[in-house]
N, C-alpha and C positions, 0 to 999 in steps of 0.2 A: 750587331748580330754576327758580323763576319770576324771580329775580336775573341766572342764565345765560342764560336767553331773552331778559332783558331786553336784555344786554350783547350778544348777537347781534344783538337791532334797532340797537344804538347801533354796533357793527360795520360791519351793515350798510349803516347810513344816513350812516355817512362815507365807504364806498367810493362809494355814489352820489354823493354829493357830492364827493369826488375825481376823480371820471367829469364829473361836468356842470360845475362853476364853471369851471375851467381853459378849457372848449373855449366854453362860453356867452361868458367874457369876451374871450377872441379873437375871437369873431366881434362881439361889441359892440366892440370897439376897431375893428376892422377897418371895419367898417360905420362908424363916426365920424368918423377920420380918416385908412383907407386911402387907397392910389395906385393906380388900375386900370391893368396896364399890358400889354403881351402880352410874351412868354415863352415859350422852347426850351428842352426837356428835354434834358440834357446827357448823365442817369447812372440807371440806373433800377437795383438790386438785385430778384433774379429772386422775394423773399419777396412782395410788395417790403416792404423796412423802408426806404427811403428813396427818395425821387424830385429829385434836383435839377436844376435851374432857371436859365438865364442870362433875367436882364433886356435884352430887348433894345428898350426904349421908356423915357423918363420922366428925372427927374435921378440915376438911380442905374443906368443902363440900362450895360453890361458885367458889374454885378455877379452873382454865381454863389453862389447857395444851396442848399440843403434845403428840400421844403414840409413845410411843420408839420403835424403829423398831424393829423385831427379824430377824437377818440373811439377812437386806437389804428387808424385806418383813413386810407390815403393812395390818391387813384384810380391806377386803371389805367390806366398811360401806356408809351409809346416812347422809347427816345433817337430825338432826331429829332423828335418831335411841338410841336405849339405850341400854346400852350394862351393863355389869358387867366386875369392870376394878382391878384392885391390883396394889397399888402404895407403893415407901416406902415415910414412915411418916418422913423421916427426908430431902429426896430431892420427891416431887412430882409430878419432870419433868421425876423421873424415873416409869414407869407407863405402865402396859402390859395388853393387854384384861386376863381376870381370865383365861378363857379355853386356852390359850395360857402359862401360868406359869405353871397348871395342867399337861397340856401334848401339848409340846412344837411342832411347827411344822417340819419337815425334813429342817434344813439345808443345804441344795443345794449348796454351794458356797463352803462348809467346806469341804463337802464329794467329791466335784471335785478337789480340790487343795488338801487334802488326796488322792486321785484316781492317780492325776498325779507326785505328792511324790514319792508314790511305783514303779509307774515308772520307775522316776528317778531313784529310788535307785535299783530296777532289772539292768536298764541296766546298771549302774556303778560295781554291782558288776559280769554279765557275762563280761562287757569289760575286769575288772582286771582280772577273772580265763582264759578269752582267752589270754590275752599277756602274761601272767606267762607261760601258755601251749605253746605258742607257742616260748616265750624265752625260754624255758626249753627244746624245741624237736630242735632246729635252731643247724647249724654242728659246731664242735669247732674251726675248724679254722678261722671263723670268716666271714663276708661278701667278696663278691668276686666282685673286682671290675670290672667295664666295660671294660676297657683296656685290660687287664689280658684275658680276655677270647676272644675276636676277635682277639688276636695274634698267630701266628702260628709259630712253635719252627724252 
């Protein structure tokens, strides 16, 4: 039991880590060596699962993308809207509204699948101090079978 718990913290602790490294290292590259540049929404999906983008400033300015999600989450925009966007110069599909690279939004997916981590690992570690305590206080001659005690001498 206390194996399967354990394998739910290590579960768990890679979907957070699936959640954070991806979106943390976008925005460290972004912040490094982005291109701030402004940008016209072209195409919004009504979920939305995608927001695309013309560049219309900088040496890539006609170019037409996708903004890259943060955390499974893209703002809420218009076709028609203009925004100010940070792309890196060397792939330009990678591409975050600016106020989002700035100061990024709460990750919500990370901080639950961290939430449910510590979890795991609270109850993995009270399950091992209770069966140590309780192997430790159990009588030394050992369990007593069923037999053995419904019989009468």
């Amino acid at each position: 039991m206390i194996l399967g718990v354990l394998g739910g913290f290590l579960l768990s602790l890679g979907l957070a880590l699936f959640f954070w490294l991806p979106s943390q290292a976008l925005i460290h590259d972004l912040r490094a060596e982005g291109i701030t540049v402004a940008a016209t929404v072209t195409g919004v999906d009504s979920k939305p699962r995608y927001v695309k983008v013309r560049l219309v400033q900088g040496p890539r300015s006609g170019t037409e993308t996708d903004l890259w999600d943060y955390a499974g989450m893209l703002p809420a925009a218009h076709s028609g809207d203009s925004m100010i966007v940070t792309y890196d110069p060397e792939d330009p599909s990678r591409v975050l509204m600016h106020s989002w690279v700035i100061d990024p939004p709460t990750n919500l997916p990370a901080y639950g699948a961290s939430a449910v981590a510590v979890f795991f690992l609270t109850a993995a570690l009270v399950g091992t101090v209770r069966r140590r305590r309780i192997l430790r206080t159990s009588p030394a001659e050992g369990p007593v079978c069923a037999s053995t005690r419904l019989t009468k001498p």
